[in-house]
C-alpha positions, -999 to +999 in steps of 0.1 A: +103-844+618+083-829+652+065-804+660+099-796+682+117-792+648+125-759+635+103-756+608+074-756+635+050-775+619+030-804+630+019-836+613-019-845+611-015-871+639+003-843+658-026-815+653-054-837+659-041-847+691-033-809+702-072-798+690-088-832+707-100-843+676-096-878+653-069-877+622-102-883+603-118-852+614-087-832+601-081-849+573-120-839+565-116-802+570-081-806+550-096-822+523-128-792+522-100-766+523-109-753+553-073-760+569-046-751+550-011-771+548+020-755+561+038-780+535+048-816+529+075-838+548+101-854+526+079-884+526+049-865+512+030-861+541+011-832+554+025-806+577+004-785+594+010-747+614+000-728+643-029-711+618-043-747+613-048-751+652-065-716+653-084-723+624-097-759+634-104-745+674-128-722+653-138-748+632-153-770+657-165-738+676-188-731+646-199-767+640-209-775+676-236-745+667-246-767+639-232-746+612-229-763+577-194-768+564-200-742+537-217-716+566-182-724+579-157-717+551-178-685+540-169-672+586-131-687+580-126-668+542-151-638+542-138-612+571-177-597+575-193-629+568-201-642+608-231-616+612-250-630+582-244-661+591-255-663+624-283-642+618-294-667+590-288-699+615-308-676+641-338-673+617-336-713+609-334-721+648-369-702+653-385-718+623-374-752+643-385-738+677-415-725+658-423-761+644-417-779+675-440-757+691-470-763+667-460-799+672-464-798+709-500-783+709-510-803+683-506-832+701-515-819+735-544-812+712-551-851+706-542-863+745-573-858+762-603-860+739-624-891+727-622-915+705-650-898+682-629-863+690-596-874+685-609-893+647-617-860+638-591-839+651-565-867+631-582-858+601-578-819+605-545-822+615-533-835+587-541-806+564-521-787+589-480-784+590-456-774+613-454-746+616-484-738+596-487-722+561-513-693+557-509-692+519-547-715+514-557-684+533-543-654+513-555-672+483-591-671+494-589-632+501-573-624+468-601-641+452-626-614+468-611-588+451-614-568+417-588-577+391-561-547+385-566-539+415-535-519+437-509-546+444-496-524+474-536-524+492-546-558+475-513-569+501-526-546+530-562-565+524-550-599+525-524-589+555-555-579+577-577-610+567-552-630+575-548-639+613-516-638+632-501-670+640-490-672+678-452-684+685-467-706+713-499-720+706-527-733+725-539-768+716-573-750+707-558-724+687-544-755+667-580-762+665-590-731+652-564-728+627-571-765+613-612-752+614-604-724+594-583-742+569-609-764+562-634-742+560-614-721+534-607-748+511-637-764+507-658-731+504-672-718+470-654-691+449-666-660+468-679-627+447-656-596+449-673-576+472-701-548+455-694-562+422-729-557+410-729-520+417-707-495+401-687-485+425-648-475+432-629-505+450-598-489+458-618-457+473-638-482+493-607-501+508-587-474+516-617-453+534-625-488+551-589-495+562-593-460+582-626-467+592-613-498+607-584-485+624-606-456+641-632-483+648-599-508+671-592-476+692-628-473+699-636-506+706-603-503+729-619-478+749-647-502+757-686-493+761-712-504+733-708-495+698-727-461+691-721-439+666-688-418+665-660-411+637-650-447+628-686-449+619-688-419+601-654-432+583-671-467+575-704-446+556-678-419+539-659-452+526-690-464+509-703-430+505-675-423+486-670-455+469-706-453+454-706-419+444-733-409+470-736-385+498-743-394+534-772-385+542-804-404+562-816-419+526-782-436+520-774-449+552-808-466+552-798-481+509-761-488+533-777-506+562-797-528+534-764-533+521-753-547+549-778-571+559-781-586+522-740-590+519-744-610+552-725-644+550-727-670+575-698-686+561-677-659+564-690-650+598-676-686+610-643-676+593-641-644+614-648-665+644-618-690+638-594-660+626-602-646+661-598-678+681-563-684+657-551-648+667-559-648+703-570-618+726-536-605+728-538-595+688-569-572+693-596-580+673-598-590+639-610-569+606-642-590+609-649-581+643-641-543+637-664-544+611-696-561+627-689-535+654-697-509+632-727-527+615-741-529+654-731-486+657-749-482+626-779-500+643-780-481+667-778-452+653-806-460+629-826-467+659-821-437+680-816-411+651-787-392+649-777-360+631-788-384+600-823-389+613-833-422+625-839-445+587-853-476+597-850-513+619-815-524+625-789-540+600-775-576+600-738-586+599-717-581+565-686-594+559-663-568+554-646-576+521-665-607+504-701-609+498-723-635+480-752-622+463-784-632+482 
């Protein structure tokens, strides 16, 4: 019987030669169920239809975009199934293009250094994968904070300490990112922040979270920090938070505050975050937040409508503190 014959059908020999493909190809995709016989010959063979062709052009359509066989059959079976798959196999491509992309500016990152540089920059590396996982950093931030706290601002909190990884890195942003790392996971447990003073936490976070944003679009609009409404938002927060009013005493007890909660460990962690991030991200909750400390200075130092209160305040971190 031929494919001239009037049943129309085609033997596997016949149908793999009409697609371009081997007899073992078909007989694979036969076999899977992903080509559907016509019917038998008297002998027992296979016959195959015009619907196999179609079916096998769209076969190897979808597997020369590196479909899996199941991705496959779901496209051939399910009449709404191509969008989901293709949007999943989009997602997996970028995690590759992603990966390869760490990979490249990590070693970029070990071709021009010395010997001494490149022994250490091995070492970091290798607490670092491709593409990178921020979950030793989300860890560390949940640590700094009070226990029943919000879920839905404990995940804002942890979103904003965590820096923004770049799709293309620099080979020093690899740096920064294996730095940081590092630095988290050998660091001590840190204190939730004000924990030995009676206080609100998630009346502090959410007046902070404000205070910050206010504090980005002035820092956006350039000049030196002076005193303004994101500074008047960062007092109210802690104002608020402590049940006190902001007045010249407490900004004084707040600038104190400040300077005491000062961490040089998580100073360096700010630094990295903002080298990880890059310019292009804006600055980091860290950075926001020792911009304010500095407006506060200033304003201590000059005297507002609070009066001036005293010298100048150090550098707090925002959300963890250690006592002193």
């Amino acid at each position: 019987m031929h494919a001239d014959d009037d049943s129309g059908t085609w033997s596997i020999g016949e149908l793999a030669e009409r697609a371009g493909v081997t007899v073992k190809t078909v007989r694979f995709y036969s076999d899977r169920g992903l080509l559907p016989e016509a019917g038998r010959s008297g002998g027992g063979h296979r016959r195959y239809g015009q619907g196999a062709l179609e079916r096998l052009r769209v076969i190897r359509a979808l597997r020369g975009l590196d479909l899996p066989v199941a991705a496959v059959g779901r496209v051939l079976d399910e009449e709404d199934a191509l969008e989901d798959v293709v949007a999943g196999q989009l997602g997996e491509v970028a995690d590759r293009i992603a990966a390869l992309r760490w990979r490249e500016a990590s070693l970029r990152l070990l071709q021009d250094c010395t010997a001494q540089e490149r022994a250490e920059r091995l070492r970091l590396l290798a607490a670092v994968s491709a593409p990178p996982d921020t979950t030793t950093l989300a860890r560390f931030w949940r640590r700094t904070l009070p226990v029943r706290f919000p879920a839905k601002l404990a995940a804002a909190v942890v979103d904003a300490a965590v820096p923004p990884l770049p799709e293309d890195p620099a080979p020093a942003q690899v740096l920064a990112l294996a730095r940081l790392l590092e630095l988290v996971s050998q660091a001590p447990a840190p204190a939730v922040h004000l924990a030995d003073l009676p206080h609100r936490p998630t009346v502090l976070y959410e007046g902070l979270a404000e205070a910050y944003e206010l504090g980005t679009r002035e820092m956006a609009a350039g000049g030196p920090p002076a005193p303004g409404a994101a500074l008047d938002g960062f007092v109210a927060a802690y104002a608020s938070a402590l049940g006190a009013r902001d007045t010249r005493a407490f900004r004084r007890r707040l600038a104190g505050l400040m300077i005491s909660g000062a961490d040089p460990l998580i100073g360096r962690y700010w630094q990295l975050a903002g080298e990880v991030a890059g310019e292009r991200a804006g600055p980091t909750v860290g950075a926001v937040h020792g911009w304010l400390c500095v407006a506060l200075k200033t304003g201590l130092r000059v005297g507002s409508a609070h009066g001036p209160v005293g010298p100048g305040t150090g550098l707090a971190n925002p959300w963890a503190s250690r006592s002193s």
